[in-house]
Structures are given as structure tokens and as C-alpha cells.
N, C-alpha and C positions, 0 to 999 in steps of 0.2 A: 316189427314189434320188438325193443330191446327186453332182454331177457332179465336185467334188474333195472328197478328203480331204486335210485337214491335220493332221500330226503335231506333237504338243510336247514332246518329252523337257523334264523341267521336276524341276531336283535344286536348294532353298535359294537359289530365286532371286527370292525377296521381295522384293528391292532395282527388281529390274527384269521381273517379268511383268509388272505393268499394263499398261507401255506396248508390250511386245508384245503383248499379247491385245488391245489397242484398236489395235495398227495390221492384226492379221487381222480382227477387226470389225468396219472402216470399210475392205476393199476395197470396189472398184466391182464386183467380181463375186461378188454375193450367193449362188450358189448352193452351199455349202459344208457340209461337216461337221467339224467341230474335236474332236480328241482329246487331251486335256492328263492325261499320263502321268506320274503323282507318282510317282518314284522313289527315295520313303524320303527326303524331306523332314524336318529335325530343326526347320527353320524354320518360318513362315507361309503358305509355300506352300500347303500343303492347302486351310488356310481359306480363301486368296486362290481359289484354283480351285472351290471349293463355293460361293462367294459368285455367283460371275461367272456359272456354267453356269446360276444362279436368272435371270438378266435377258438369256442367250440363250439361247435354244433348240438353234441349230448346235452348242455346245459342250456337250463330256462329259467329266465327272472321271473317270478310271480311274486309282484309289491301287493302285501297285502293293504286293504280298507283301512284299516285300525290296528293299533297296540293288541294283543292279547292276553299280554303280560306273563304268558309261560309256552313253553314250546308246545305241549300237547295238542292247540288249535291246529297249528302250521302243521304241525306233524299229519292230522286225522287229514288236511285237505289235502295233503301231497300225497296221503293213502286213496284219496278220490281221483286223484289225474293220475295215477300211476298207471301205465301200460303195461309193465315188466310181470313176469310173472312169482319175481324176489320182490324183495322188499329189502330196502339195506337202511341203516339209521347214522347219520355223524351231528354230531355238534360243532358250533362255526369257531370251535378253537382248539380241537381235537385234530388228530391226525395219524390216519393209516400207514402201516405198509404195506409195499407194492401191491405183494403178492395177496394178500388181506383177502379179498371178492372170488378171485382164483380157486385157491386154497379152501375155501371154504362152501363152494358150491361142491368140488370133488370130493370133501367128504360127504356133506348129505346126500350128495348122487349115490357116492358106495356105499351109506348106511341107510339109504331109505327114510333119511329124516326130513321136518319139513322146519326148524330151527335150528341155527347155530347160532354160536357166540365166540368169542377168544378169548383169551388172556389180556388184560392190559398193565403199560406201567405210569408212573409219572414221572410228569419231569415240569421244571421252571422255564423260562425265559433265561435265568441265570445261569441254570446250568446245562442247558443247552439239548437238543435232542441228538440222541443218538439209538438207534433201535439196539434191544439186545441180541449177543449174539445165540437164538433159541436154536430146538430142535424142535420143525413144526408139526412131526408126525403123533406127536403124543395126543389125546384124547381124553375126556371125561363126559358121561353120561352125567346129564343134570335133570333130576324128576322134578315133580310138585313140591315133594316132602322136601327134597334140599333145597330147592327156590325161597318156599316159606322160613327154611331155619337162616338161611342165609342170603341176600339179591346176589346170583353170580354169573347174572349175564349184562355188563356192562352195554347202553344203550347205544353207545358208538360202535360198538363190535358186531350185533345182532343181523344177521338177515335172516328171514321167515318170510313163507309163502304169503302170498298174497292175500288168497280164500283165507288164512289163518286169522292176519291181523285184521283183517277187514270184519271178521264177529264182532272183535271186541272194542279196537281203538284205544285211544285216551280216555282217561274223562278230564274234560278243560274244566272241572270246579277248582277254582285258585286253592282248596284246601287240601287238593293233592298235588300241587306244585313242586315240581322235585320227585316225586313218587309215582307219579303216572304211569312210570313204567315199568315200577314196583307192581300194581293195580293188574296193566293190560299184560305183564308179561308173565304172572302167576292165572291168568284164564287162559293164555296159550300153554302151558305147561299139564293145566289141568286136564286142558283137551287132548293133547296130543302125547299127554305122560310120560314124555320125555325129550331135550333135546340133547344135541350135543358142542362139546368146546373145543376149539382146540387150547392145548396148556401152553403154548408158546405166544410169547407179546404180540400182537400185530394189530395194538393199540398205544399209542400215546396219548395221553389224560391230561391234559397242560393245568397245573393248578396256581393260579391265581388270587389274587383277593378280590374280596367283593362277589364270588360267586354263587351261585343260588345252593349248591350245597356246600359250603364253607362252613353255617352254622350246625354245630352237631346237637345241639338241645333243640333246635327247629326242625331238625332232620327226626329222632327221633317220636317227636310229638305227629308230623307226619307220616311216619312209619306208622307208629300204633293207631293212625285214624283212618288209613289206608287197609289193615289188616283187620282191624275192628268191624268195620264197613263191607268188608268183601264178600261177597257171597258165590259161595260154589256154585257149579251145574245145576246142583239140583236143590238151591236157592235155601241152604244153608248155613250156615254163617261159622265161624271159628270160634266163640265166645272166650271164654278164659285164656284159650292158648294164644289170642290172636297178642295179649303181653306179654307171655311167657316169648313167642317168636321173637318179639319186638328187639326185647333185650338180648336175646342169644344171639342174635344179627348182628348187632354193633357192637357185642363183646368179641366176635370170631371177626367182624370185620376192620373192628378199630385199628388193634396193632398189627395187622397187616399192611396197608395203606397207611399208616404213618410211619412207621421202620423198616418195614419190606418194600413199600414203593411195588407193592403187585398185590392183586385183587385173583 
């Protein structure tokens, strides 16, 4: 039984799985199982993912039925075939380093947690990638209350136990599209009140046009429909604040991510 599973929602991303499927390839911690979830692909993706699972073994095609039209489906069934007892999340145009899985099981093993995240940064096709040169030992404790004022656990960075994610999942309604992981990753936080980051990159975020968060007035109206909607434990709701959140999010998150290029 490998000890993480990793998930790949993977929709016409020809351009750029290679180089993600060779940066989960070439972590330092080999003990994995890769799931690369075609979701009605019009493009070469298929073939790109039948070709690759021939030359590793960890990796499995599963072509899904139908379009789903946002990752959160592929996501929840790669949470059902997962063996592992992680849970690790990438998107098919994103990309790790090495050390990425390593690093971040040895922290929650010394702290006793059952989430982590990283740091990420961005970068173009233009300008090319290059990871920065960090210091991976630094750390921050992220609770419910900073989740909600601000999302700062980037879904390509995240691993979490398995019992964890397996409560809550996705929810695949197209009107959390983009936000899903706004949704399922503020009930892991509630539960487990707290997880942790590491502050150094060991994420690359490749930003693009045409991406599903590109739009920032479509992002926002799904933040606030997401936080609106949420309901605690003990099946209470945010009322007022869940706008007050809304806005303090994208105020603390905008000029970061556009002039710092880190999250």
C-alpha cells in the first residue's frame, strides 16, 4: 500500500502535463500512487497519460465517462481509489519541487499534524521556470480564522490525511467552480483547527490565459457564494461576515499575487 496518493484532474492540458507528471516523478519521496483523471479530453491528453503510465508503474489512467466541467468530480473519485494513506493534490499545469512530498510529510510527522500546504510562486511559459532559491525550514500555523480571512493553502501544495478529506470532499455544484477548495478546505481546518505551511516555494502556479481563475469579479462572486453557503460543524452559517471575509481576502490576496508573484 503506497503511503501517498496523488491526484491529477487533467481536462486539454497537452500544452503542459509533461512537465507536471515529471515533476511528481522525480520527487525524493518515492513511495507513491499517481492517479491522472481524464476528464473528457478533446485534446492529446489521453494519449499523453497512456503513454507515461507504460514507463511508471505508480501512475494510473482513469478516462473518465463524461466532461465534468470542473476538477472537484475527478478530484472526489481519486479520493475513492486512493490507497495511500496522504492525500497530495496538483493541477495538470502546475509543478512541484523535488523535495515538495519529502519535506512535507517530515514536518507533519514532527508536529503531529494531519495537513500541510507550501508556499507558491508564479511564473509564465515566458519567463520561464526556475524555482527560488528558499530556506525550507521556516513554518506557519494556519487555523480556521486565517483560512476564512484569507485561502492560504494553495490546492497544488496541500497533502492531508486521507480520513480527513474523505468527510468532506468537493462539492462538484458548477457554482463552486474555482472555490471548492475554498469550501472543503475551510471543514478540514474547522476540524482539525489547524494546519501547517511551509514559507518556502515548492510550488510553481504557471499562469496562463483563459484559466478558470483568471476572472477576478467571477472569483469574488464565488468566494462570497461559497462563504455565504458554508456551514460550520455545528451547522451554523457566517451570515454578515461571510462578505466582510469575502473582501478582506482579495484585498490581502490581490497585491500579493500580482507584484510579489507569492501567495
Amino acid at each position: 500500500m503506497p503511503a501517498v496518493s496523488v491526484i491529477v484532474p487533467v481536462y486539454n492540458a497537452q500544452a503542459t502535463l509533461h512537465d507536471t507528471l515529471e515533476s511528481i516523478s522525480n520527487q525524493t519521496f518515492a513511495d507513491l500512487e499517481v492517479f491522472l483523471l481524464n476528464d473528457g479530453s478533446s485534446d492529446s491528453s489521453g494519449e499523453i497519460i497512456d503513454e507515461y503510465v507504460k514507463h511508471d508503474s505508480r501512475f494510473q489512467a482513469v478516462h473518465l465517462e463524461k466532461n465534468y466541467g470542473a476538477p472537484a468530480a475527478p478530484r472526489n473519485i481519486g479520493i475513492d481509489l486512493a490507497q495511500g494513506e496522504w492525500i497530495a493534490f496538483i493541477d495538470s499545469d502546475d509543478i512541484w519541487h523535488s523535495e515538495k512530498i519529502e519535506r512535507q510529510l517530515d514536518v507533519m510527522k514532527k508536529t503531529d499534524t494531519f495537513f500541510s500546504s507550501t508556499s507558491m510562486f508564479n511564473f509564465t511559459d515566458a519567463e520561464g521556470l526556475l524555482f527560488p532559491d528558499n530556506n525550507f525550514e521556516g513554518t506557519t500555523i494556519i487555523t480556521f480564522d486565517m483560512q476564512l480571512r484569507q485561502f492560504l493553502t494553495p490546492t497544488s501544495s496541500v497533502v492531508v490525511a486521507k480520513e480527513v478529506i474523505s468527510k468532506f470532499r468537493f462539492n462538484e455544484s458548477l457554482k463552486y467552480k474555482a472555490r471548492e477548495d475554498v469550501d472543503c478546505f475551510l471543514h478540514c481546518h474547522e476540524l482539525l483547527e489547524k494546519s501547517i505551511k511551509i514559507n518556502g516555494a515548492m510550488l510553481a502556479y504557471r499562469i496562463r490565459d483563459g484559466q478558470i481563475s483568471g476572472s477576478k469579479i467571477k472569483m469574488i462572486k464565488r468566494h462570497y457564494y461559497v462563504l455565504k453557503n458554508y456551514k460550520r460543524l455545528d451547522n451554523s452559517g457566517l451570515g454578515y461576515k461571510a462578505l466582510w471575509y469575502t473582501i478582506n481576502h482579495f484585498v490581502r490576496a490581490f497585491f500579493p499575487r500580482i507584484f510579489l508573484k507569492r501567495l
